[in-house]
C-alpha positions as CSV (number, residue, x, y, z in Angstrom):
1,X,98.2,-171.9,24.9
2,X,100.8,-169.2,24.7
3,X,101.7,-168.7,20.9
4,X,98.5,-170.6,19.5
5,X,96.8,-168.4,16.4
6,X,93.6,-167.0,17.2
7,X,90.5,-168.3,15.9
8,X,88.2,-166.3,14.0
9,X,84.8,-167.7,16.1
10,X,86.5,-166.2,19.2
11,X,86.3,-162.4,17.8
12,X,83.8,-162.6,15.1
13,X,83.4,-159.5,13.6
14,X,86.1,-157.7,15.8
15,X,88.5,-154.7,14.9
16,X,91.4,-155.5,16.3
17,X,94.5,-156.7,15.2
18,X,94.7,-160.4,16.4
19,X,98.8,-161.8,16.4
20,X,100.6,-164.9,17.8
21,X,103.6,-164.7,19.7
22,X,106.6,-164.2,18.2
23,X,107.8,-167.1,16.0
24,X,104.9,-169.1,15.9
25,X,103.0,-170.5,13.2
26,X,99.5,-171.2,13.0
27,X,96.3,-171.7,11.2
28,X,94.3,-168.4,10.9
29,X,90.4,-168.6,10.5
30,X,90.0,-165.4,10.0
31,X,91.8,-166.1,6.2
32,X,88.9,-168.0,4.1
33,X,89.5,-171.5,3.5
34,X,90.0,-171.3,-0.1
35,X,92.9,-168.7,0.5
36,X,96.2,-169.8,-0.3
37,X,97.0,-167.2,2.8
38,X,96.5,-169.8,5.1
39,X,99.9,-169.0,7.9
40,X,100.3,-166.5,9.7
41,X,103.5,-165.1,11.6
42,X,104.6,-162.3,14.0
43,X,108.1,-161.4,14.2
44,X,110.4,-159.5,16.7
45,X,110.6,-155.7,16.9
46,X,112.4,-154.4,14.0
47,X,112.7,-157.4,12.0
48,X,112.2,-156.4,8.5
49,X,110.8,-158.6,6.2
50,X,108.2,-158.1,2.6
51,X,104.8,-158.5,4.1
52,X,101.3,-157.4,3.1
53,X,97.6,-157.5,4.4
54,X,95.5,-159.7,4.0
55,X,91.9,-158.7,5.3
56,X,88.6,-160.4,6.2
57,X,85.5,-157.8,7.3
58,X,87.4,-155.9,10.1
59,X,90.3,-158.3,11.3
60,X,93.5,-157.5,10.3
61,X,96.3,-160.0,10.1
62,X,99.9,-159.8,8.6
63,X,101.1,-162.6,6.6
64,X,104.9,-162.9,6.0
65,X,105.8,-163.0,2.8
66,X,109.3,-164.8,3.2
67,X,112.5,-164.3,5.4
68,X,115.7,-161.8,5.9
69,X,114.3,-159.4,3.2
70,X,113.7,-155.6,3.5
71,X,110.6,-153.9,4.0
72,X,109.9,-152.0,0.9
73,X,106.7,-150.5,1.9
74,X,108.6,-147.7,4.1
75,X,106.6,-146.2,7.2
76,X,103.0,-147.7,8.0
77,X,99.7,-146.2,10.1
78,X,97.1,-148.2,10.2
79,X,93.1,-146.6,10.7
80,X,91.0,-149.5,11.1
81,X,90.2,-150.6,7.5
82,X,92.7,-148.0,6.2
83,X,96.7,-148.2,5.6
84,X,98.5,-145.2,5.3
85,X,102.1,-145.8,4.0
86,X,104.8,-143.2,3.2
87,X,104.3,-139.4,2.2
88,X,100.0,-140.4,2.8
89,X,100.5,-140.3,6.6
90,X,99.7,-137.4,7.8
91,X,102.2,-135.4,10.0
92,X,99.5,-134.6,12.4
93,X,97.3,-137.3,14.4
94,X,93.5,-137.1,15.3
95,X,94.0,-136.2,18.9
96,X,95.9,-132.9,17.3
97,X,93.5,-131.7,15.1
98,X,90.1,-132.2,17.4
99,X,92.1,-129.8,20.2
100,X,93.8,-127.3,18.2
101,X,92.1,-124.4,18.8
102,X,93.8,-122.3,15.8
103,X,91.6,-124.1,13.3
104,X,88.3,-122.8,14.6
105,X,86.8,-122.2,10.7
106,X,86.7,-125.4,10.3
107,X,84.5,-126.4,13.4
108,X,81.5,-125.9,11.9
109,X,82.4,-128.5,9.0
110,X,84.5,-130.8,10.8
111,X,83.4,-131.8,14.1
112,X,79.9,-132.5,13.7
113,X,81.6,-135.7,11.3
114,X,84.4,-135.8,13.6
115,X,81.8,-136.9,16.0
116,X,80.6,-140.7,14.0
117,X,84.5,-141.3,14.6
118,X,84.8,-141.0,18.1
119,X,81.5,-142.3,18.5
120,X,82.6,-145.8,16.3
121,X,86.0,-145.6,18.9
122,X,83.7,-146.2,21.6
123,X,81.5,-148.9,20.0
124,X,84.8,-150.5,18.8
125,X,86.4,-150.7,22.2
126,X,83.1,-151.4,24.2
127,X,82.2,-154.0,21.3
128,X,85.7,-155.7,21.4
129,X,86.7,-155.8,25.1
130,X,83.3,-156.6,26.5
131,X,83.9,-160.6,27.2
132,X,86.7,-159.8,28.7
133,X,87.5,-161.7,32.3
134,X,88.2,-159.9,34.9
135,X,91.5,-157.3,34.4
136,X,94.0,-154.9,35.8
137,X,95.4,-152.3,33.6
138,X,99.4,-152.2,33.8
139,X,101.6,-148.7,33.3
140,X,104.6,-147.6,33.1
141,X,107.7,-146.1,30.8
142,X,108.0,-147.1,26.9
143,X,111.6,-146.4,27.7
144,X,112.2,-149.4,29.4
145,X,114.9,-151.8,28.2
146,X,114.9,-155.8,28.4
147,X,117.0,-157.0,31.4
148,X,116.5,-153.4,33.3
149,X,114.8,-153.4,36.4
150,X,111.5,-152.0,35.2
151,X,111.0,-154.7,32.6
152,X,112.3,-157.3,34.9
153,X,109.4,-155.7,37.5
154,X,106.9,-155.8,34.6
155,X,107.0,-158.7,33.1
156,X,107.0,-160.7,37.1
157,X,103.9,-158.9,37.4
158,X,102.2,-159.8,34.5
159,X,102.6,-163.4,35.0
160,X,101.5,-163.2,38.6
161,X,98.5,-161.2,37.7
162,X,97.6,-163.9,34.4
163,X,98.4,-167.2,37.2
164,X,95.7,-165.1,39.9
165,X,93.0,-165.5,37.0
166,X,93.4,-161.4,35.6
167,X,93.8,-160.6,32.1
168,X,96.5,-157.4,31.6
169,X,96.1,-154.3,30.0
170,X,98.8,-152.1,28.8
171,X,99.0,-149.1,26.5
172,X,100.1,-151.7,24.0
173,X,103.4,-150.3,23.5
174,X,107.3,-151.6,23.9
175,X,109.1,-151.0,27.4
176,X,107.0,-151.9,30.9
177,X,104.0,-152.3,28.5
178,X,105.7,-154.9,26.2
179,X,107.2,-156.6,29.4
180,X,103.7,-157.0,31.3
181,X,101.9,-158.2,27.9
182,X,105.3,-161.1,27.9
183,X,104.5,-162.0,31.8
184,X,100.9,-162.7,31.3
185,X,101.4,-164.0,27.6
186,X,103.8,-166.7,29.2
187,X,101.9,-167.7,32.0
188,X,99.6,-168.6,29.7
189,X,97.0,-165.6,30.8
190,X,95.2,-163.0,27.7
191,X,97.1,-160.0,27.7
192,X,95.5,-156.6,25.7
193,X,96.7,-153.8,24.4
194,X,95.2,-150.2,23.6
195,X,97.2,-148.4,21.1
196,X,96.9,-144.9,20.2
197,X,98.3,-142.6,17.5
198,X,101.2,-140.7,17.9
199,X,103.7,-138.6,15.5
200,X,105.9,-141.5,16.3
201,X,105.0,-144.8,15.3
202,X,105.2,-147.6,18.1
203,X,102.6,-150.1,17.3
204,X,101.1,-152.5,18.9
205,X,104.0,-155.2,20.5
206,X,104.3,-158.7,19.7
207,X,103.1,-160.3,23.2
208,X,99.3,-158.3,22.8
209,X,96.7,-161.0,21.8
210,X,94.0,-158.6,22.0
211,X,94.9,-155.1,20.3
212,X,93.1,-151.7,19.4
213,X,94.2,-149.0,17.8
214,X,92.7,-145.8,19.1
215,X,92.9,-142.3,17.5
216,X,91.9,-140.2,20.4
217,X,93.5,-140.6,24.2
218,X,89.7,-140.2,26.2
219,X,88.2,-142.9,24.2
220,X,91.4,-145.3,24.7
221,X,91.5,-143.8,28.7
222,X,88.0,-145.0,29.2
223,X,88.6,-148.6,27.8
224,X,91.5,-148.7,31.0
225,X,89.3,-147.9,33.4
226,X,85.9,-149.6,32.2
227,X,87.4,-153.2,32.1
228,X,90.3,-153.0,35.0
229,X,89.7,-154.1,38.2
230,X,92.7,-152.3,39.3
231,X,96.0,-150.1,38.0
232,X,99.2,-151.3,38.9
233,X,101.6,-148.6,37.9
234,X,105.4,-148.7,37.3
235,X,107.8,-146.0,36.9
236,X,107.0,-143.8,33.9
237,X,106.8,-140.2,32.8
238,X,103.7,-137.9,31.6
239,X,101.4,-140.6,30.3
240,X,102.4,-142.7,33.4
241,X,101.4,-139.7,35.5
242,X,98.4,-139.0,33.5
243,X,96.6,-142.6,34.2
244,X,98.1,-142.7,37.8
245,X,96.2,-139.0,38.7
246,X,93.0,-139.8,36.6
247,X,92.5,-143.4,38.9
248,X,93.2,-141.5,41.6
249,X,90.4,-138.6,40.8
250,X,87.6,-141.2,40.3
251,X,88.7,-143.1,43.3
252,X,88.5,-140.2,45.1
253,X,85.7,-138.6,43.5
254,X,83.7,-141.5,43.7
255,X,83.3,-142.3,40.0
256,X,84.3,-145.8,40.7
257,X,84.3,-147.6,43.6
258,X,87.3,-149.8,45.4
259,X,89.4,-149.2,42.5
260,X,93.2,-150.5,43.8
261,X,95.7,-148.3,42.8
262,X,98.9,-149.8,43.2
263,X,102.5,-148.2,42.8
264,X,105.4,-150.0,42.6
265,X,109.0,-149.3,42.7
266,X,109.2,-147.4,46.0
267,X,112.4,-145.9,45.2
268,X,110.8,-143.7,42.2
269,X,108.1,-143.1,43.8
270,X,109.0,-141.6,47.3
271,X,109.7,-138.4,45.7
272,X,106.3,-138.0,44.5
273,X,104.8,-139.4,47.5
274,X,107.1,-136.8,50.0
275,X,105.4,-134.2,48.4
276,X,101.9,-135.2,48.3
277,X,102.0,-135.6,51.9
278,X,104.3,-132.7,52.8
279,X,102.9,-130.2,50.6
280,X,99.7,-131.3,48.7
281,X,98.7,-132.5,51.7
282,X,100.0,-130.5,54.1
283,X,98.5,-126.8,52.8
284,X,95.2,-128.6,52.5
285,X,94.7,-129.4,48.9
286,X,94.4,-132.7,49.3
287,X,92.3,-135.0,52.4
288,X,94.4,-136.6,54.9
289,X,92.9,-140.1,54.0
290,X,93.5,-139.5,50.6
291,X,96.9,-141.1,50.4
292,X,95.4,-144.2,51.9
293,X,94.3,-144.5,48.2
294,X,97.3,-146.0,47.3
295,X,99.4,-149.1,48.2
296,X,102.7,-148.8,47.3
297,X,105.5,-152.0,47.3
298,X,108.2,-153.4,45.5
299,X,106.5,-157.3,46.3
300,X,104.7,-158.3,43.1
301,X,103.2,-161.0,45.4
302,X,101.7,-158.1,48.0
303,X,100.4,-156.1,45.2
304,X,98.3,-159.0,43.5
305,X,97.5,-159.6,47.1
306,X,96.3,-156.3,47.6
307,X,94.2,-156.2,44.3
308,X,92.6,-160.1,44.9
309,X,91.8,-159.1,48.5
310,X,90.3,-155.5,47.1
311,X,88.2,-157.8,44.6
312,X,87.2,-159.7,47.0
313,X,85.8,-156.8,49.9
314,X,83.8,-155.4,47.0
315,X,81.9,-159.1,46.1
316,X,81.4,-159.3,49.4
317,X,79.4,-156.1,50.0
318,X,77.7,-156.2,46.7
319,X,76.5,-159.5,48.0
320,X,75.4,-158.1,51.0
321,X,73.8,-155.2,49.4
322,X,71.7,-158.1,47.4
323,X,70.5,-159.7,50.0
324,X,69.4,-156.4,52.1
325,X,67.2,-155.5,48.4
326,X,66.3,-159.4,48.5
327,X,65.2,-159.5,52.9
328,X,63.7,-156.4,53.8
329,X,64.2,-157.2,57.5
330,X,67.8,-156.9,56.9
331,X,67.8,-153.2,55.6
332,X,69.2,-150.8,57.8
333,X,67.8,-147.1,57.7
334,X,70.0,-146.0,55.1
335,X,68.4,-148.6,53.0
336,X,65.3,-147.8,53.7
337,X,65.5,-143.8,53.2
338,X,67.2,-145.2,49.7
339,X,64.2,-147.7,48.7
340,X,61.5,-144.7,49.8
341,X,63.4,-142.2,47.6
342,X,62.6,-144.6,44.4
């Protein structure tokens, strides 16, 4: 149920931030029962109210405090069992200082511990996301406003994807993000969100059931495409890019196979897509199948289509692949140079 608090014995141990949707009250297990914590509450972007933390092992939950008040605790970062308020967060994040090349003296000190961290990112992520049900990974701008067209787009789309049996993924962020999380939060579907720290503060919205907070942009990148079954991807800017060309190198490349990449918004996209054919294409830096990679549509109906139908071409062949292992009269010669090469 939409809105329900989460139950500790569904993520025991986990390190995510587990919320309700906004406005709604429920029990908590992850509080002890001889807390007198026992409600817990999320509340609408920029909403101030006294709050603090109350935390059990690794699970992180905010319990309200009281109504209409303001926040005294200022600015907040959160590193998994760490809070960082005020003057203690730093003004530069972790992605910063691993790539800055102008601190090379202290390589040799650093990174080697540096390392563990990125290492527990991974474990984290694999750790927490690794029930999930089958998912597509939603992108698109953090500058989309309610009632625009983008939002309007996203959040159809993430309560078609939640009613065809797909959890969403998003960047865990406001704009398209926020509005994909809402669609599949209301259509009664689990909706996820992968954060990631920036200079700015965004945090993770108030529709994410399922969030991470990740320090470093390849560790949160793998966790998109590891547990997606496809990327649906709305009109953005760089990051939007970014995800859109890495699903469409592995594609390509091979790293992952029928991956659906879906565009929608035709309008925003024809200018990219006149160029990759026209020029990209053209002058031979790109193959002439490759656009074939992508579906593009303004139907949210065609483009769950497209993904269910994608999902269901690849059971199909892994099936078939079984029973050709399983029947050895039913290998073909490829098969068979495979099963003599070991």
């Amino acid at each position: 149920m939409p809105g329900r608090a989460p139950d500790r014995d569904e993520f025991p141990d986990a390190p995510v931030h587990l919320l309700t949707a906004p406005g709604n009250l429920g029990t908590c297990h992850a509080i002890p029962p001889d807390s007198p914590l026992t409600q817990i509450k999320t509340h609408p972007r920029g909403t101030s109210f006294p709050s603090f933390e109350h935390r059990y092992g690794f699970v992180t939950v905010e319990v309200m405090a009281g109504d209409g008040a303001e926040n005294p605790h200022g600015p907040e970062r959160h590193r998994g069992a760490v809070t960082l308020r005020r003057e203690a967060i730093p003004r530069t994040t972790a992605d910063q200082r691993l790539l800055d090349s102008r601190a090379r003296a202290d390589w040799k000190q650093k990174d080697a511990w540096r390392a563990l961290r990125i290492l527990s990112e991974f474990v984290e992520g694999f750790d927490t996301l690794a029930d999930l049900p089958p998912a597509v990974s939603v992108f698109g701008s953090a500058r989309a406003k309610p009632g625009s067209l983008e939002w309007d787009l996203a959040e159809r789309l993430g309560g078609a994807l939640a009613r065809a049996g797909y959890a969403v993924i998003t960047g865990g962020g406001p704009g398209v993000m926020e509005a994909a999380n809402k669609g599949a939060t209301l259509a009664g579907g689990l909706s996820v969100g992968l954060g990631i720290e920036l200079p700015f503060e965004q945090g993770i919205n108030d529709w994410v059931d399922v969030g991470i907070d990740f320090r470093y942009f390849f560790a949160r990148k793998t966790m998109f495409v590891k547990y997606a079954q496809a990327f649906c991807v709305l009109p953005g800017g760089f990051g939007t890019l970014d995800e859109l060309f890495e699903a469409l190198t592995l594609v390509q490349t091979r790293k992952v196979t029928r991956f659906p990449v879906v565009l929608l918004g035709t309008a925003y996209w024809q200018g990219l897509l006149d160029w990759l054919q026209h020029t990209a294409s053209a002058e031979g830096k790109i193959g002439p199948t490759d656009l074939d990679l992508l579906c593009v549509t303004d139907d949210v109906d065609r483009a769950v289509q497209h993904i269910v139908e994608a999902d269901l071409a690849l059971t199909a062949e892994q099936k078939a692949l079984r029973a050709r292992h399983e029947d050895p009269a039913q290998a073909g010669p490829c098969d068979a140079v495979e099963a003599s090469a070991g």
